[in-house]
N, C-alpha and C positions, 0 to 999 in steps of 0.2 A: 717565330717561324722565319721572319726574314733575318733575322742579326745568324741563326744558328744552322739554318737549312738541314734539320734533325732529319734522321731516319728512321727508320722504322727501329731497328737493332739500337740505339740511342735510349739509353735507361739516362730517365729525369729523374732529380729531386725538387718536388716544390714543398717547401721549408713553410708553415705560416696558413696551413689552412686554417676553415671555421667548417664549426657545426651547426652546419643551417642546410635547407631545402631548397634555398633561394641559389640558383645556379646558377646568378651571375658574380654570385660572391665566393665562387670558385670556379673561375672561369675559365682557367688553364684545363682542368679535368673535364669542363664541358666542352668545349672546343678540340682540345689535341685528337688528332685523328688516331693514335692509339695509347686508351689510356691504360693499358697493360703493361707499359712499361715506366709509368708514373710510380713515385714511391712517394707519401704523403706527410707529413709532420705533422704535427699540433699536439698540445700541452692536453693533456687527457684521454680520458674515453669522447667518441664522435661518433655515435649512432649514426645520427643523421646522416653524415657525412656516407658512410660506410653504405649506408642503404643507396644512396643515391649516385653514389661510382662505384659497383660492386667489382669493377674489373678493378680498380685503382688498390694499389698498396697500401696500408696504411699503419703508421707505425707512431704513438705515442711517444714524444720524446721532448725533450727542450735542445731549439736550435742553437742554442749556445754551447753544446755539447751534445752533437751526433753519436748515435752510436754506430757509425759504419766507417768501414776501411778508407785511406786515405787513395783518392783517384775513381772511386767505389761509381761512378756517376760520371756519363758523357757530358751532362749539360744541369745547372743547378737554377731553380729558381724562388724567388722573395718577393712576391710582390707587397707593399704598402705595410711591412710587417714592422723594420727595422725601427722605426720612430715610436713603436711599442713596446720592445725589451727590457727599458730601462736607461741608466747612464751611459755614457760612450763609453763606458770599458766592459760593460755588458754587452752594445752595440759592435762592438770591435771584435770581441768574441763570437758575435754572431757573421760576424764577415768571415771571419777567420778560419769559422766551421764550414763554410760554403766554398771557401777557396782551397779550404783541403779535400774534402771529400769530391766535390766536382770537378773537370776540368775546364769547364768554361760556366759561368755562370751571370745569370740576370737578376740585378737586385734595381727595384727601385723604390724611392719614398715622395711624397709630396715635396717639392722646394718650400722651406720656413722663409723664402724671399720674395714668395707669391703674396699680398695684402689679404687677402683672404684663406685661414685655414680652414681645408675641407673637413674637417671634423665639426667644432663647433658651429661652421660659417659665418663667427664671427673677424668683422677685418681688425686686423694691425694686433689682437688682445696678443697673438702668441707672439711677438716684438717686441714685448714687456720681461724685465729681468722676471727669473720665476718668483721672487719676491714678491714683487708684485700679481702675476699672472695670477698665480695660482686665486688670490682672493680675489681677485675680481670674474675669473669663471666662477667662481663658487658664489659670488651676488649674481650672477648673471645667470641661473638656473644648470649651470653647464660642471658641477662639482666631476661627473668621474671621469671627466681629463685633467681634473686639478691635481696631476702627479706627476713624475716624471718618469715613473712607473710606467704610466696610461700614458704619455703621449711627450717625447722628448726630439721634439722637430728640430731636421739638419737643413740646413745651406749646403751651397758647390762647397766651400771648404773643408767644414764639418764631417759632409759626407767620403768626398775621395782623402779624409786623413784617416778614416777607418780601415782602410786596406792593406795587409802585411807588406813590409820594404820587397821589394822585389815585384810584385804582382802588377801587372801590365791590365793599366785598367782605360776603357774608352767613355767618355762620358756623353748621352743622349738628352737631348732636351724636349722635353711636351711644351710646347706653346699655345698661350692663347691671346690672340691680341697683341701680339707679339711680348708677353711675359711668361716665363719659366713657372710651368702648374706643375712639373712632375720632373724628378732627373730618374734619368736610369743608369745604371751602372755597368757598364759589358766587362768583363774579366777576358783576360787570351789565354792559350797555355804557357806559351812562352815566358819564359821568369827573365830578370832582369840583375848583372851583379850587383850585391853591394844593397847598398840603399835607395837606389833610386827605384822612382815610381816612372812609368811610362804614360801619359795621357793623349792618346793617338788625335783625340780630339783637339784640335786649335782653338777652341775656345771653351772648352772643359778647368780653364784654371783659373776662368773669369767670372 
């Protein structure tokens, strides 16, 4: 609400919901002041989901491949989804989907450069080449993040080389303790010639 100052007339995309009850695990449709004009994503049927934002849109689809118009969407959003797709050229397509169909949009992921990943809550394991990772969540009781599938965590780099040449992207940081728990990603509308990437942030390429 503060990066976008939406309006009421402002049709969202939020890319990555779940089916669950639990309303803080889709907390964009519990909080936005009108969710009438939210359109919803996630990979299936969502009963649940459906029942509990009855005003909210919901549409069955894979974010790597929207089924709507390009610009379709004032304001687009991802929260914690992207590090779940798959490989970076899965990941990349799912940026890709969100830059075309919105004009300004909010992606963010956990930073893989915080010692602690919030998924397993175990420290440093996701630091480990996947070679490794993988078998040691799998001793460690923590097997259905052992894929890259289920859980393929990015860095500042990683993350903003996922954005198409031209896309004017600002980079946000969650802190805690003064270390990087969460980057966010802000998009502009304004494109940029050529290849270059714009990072309005001064310290988004560090």
């Amino acid at each position: 609400m503060a990066e976008f100052r939406p309006g009421e007339g402002d049709a969202v995309l939020d890319v990555g919901v779940t089916d669950t009850t639990w309303r803080s695990s889709n907390f964009l449709e519990s909080l936005y002041p009108w969710p009438a004009r939210i359109t919803a994503v996630g990979i299936g049927p969502m009963p649940a989901f459906e029942r509990s934002f009855p005003e909210v849109t919901f549409v069955p689809a894979d974010g790597r491949a929207l089924p709507f118009p390009d610009k379709a969407f004032a304001i687009g959003f991802s929260n914690a989804v992207i590090e779940h797709v798959g490989d970076r050229e899965d990941q990349r397509r799912l940026v890709a989907e969100l830059v075309r169909t919105c004009r300004r949009a909010f992606i963010a992921t956990p930073n893989a450069g915080f010692p602690i990943d919030p998924h397993t809550l175990l420290p440093f394991v996701h630091w480990l080449p996947r070679r490794y990772r993988d078998p040691v969540l799998r001793r460690l009781g923590q097997g259905r993040w052992a894929s890259e599938a289920a859980l393929h965590p990015l860095g500042v780099r990683e993350f903003l080389g996922l954005f198409p040449p031209g896309t004017r992207v600002r980079l946000i940081r969650q802190r805690v303790v003064g270390l990087t728990t969460v980057l966010v990603a802000v998009t502009e509308p304004d494109q940029l010639p050529g290849d270059q990437r714009s990072r309005a942030s001064g310290s988004s390429s560090r």
